[in-house]
N, C-alpha and C positions, 0 to 999 in steps of 0.2 A: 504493500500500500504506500502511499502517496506520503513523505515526510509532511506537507503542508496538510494532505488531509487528516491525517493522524493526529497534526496540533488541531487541528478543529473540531475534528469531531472522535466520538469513541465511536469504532464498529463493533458490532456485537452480533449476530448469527443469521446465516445467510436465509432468506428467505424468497429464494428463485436463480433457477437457471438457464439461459437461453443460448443461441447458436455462439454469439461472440462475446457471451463474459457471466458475470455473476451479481445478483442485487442481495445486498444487505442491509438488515435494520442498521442507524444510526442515533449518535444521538450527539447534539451539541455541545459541546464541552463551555460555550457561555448562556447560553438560557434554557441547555433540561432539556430543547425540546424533540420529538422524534420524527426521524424523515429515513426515505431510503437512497443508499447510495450506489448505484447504477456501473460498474467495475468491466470496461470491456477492455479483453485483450487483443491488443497493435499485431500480435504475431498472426493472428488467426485470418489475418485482411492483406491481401497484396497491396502493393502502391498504386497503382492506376486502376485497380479493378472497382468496380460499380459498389462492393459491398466497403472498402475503404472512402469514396468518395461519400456512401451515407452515414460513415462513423465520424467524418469533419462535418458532417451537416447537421446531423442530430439535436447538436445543444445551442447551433446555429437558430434552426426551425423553431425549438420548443422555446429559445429568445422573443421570436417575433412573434411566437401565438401566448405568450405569458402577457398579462394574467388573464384565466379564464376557469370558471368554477367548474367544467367541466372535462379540461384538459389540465395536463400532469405538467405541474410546473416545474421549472429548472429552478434551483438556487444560488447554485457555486460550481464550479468546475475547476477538477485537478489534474494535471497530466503529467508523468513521471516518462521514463521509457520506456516503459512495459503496457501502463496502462494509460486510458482514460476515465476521469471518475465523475461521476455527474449526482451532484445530489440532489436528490427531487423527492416530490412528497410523497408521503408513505400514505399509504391507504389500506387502515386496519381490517377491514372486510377481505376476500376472497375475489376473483375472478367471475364474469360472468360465467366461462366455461364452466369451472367448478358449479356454482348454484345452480343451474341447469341439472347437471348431472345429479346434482344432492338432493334437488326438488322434482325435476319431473318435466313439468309444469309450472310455468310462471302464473299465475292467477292473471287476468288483463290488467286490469287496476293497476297492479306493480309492474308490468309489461309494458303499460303505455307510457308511465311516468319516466322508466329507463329509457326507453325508443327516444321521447321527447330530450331528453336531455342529452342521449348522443347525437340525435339530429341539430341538435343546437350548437355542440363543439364542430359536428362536421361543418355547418355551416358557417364558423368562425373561422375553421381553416381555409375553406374555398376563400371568402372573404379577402384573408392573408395572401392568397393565391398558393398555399400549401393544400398540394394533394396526398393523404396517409399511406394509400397505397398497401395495406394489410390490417384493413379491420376486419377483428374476428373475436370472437368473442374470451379468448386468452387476453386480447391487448383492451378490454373492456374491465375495467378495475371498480371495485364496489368499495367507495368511502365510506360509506353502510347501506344496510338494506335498502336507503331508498336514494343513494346519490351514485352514480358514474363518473368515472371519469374517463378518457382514453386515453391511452398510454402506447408507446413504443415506436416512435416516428423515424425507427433504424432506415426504414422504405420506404420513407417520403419523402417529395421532391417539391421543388418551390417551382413551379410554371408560371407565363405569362398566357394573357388569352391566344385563345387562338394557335397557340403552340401544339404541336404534333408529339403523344408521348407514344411508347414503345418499349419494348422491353418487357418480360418474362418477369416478373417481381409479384411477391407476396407468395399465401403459402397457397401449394396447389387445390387444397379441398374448397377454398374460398373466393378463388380467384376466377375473374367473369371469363370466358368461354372465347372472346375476343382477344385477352391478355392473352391465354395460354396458345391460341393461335399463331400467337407472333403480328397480330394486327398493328396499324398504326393507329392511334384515335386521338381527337382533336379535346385539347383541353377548353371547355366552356363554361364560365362562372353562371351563380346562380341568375344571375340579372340578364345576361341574353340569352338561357335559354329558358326564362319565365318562369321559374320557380321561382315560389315563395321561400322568402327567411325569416328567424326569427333568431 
């Protein structure tokens, strides 16, 4: 770990692991309080390749979509050689994947309220001109039973209108029929193609 992140904060036991690192609870070494710190390792990413150029982008993205109550805010960032470390908020609840799996069934009530509130972060990112590019219900994080947040912007990219994206990106069980194609498709914010926001 990070000499600076270690004067900042205490880490304490890892709670998640994904393709390129590890996230741990944390906790402030000046005000108590707890957040998670996000630990991806440099070796695992070549230099020009597409999945290094989203690990410089990452804490770039979640800069310009901060603040917002239903996306996962950045705090601090530390980079040593090995790592990168991002400390962002902890969200004491579970995944939506998990509560699916543990429930069943979402009741609607609790269903629409969650739908509503990540429709709202996505459309804070469009907004941003940040497309996530791998929402699923892992990178759907429960601040409790009735709050979301979204989390994981490893594969998302900052577009302008009108821009042409492509690329193979996110995971394959979720990803639209046209990605996996190898299509090209035109990125278009909510306002010209007449969706509403909120």
């Amino acid at each position: 770990m990070s000499e600076a992140l270690n004067r900042d904060y205490l880490i304490c036991e890892e709670i998640g692991r994904g393709r390129f690192g590890t996230v741990f609870r944390c906790t402030s070494r000046s005000t108590g309080d707890s957040f998670a710190v996000k630990s991806i390792d440099k070796s695992l990413t070549s230099g020009d390749s597409l999945d290094a150029q989203c690990l410089l982008m990452e804490p770039k993205i979640l800069h310009l979509l901060s603040p917002h109550p239903h996306i996962i805010q950045l705090y601090n960032l530390y980079e040593d050689e090995a790592h990168l470390h991002m400390v962002i908020d902890l969200c004491s609840g579970e995944d939506l994947h998990n509560l699916i799996i543990a429930n069943g069934v979402i009741p609607e009530a609790e269903a629409r309220l969650l739908f509503t509130q990540l429709m709202r972060a996505v459309s804070h990112c469009h907004k941003c001109g940040v497309v996530h590019r791998d929402i699923k219900p892992d990178n759907i994080l429960l601040e409790s039973r009735n709050t979301v947040k979204l989390a994981d912007f490893g594969s998302a990219e900052v577009v302008m209108d009108g821009e042409m994206m492509n690329g193979v990106v996110g995971t394959p069980y979720y990803v639209a029929p046209e990605v996996l194609l190898g299509e090209r498709h035109p990125w278009i914010t909510n306002e010209e193609s007449g969706a509403g926001s909120s």
